[in-house]
C-alpha positions as CSV (number, residue, x, y, z in Angstrom):
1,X,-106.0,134.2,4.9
2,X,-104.5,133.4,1.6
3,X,-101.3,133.0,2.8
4,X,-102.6,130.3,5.4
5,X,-104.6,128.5,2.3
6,X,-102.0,128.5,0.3
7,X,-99.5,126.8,3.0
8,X,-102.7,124.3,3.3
9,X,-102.5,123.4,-1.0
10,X,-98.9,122.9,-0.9
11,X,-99.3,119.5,1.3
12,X,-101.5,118.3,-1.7
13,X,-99.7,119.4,-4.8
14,X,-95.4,120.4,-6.0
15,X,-97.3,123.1,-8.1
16,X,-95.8,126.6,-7.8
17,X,-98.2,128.3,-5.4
18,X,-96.6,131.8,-5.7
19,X,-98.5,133.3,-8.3
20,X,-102.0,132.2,-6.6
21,X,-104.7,134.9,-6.1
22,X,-108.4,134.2,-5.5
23,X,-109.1,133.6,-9.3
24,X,-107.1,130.6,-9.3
25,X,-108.8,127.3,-10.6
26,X,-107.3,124.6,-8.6
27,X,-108.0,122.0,-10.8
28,X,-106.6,123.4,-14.0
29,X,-103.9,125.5,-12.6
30,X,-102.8,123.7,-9.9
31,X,-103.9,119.9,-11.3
32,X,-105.8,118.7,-8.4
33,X,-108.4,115.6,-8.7
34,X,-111.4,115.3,-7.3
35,X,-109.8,113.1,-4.5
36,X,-107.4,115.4,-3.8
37,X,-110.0,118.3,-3.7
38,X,-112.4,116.2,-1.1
39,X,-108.8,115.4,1.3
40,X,-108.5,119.0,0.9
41,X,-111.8,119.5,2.3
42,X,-110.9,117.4,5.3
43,X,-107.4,119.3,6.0
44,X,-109.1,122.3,5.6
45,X,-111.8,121.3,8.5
46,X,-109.0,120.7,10.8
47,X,-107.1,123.9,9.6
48,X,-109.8,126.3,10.2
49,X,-112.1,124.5,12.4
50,X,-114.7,124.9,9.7
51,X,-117.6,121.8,8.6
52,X,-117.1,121.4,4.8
53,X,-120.4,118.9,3.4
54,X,-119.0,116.7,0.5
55,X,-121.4,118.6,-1.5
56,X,-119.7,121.6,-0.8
57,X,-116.3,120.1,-1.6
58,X,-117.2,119.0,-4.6
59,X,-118.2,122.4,-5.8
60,X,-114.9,123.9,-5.3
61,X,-113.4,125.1,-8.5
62,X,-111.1,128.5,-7.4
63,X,-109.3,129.6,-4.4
64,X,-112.2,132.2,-3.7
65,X,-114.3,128.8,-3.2
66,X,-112.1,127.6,-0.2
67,X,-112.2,130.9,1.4
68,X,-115.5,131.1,1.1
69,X,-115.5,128.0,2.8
70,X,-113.4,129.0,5.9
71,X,-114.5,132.3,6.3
């Protein structure tokens, strides 16, 4: 499943995704905005067939958020 988030981050950002595990902030490490975090959201409904609230969105911080999310 990391593998298939990871493909999903690199639409939103030209960071180097190769080094990231579970752990990894996505707004520190990777320099996503809050925008970008809530499109995310929405590509990753579509992705995984998944309901993200914007509440829920807005509380994701690492990588093990989003799986959480899609799980």
């Amino acid at each position: 499943m990391l593998e298939k988030i990871k493909t999903v981050l690199s639409d939103f950002t030209d960071a180097d995704l190769s080094g990231v595990t579970e752990q990894t902030d996505i707004q520190y490490e990777l320099g996503f905005d809050s925008l970008q975090i809530m499109n995310l959201a929405v590509e990753l409904e579509q992705e995984f067939d998944v309901n993200i609230s914007d509440e829920d969105a807005a509380a994701i911080v690492t990588v093990a958020d989003i799986v959480r999310l899609v799980a």
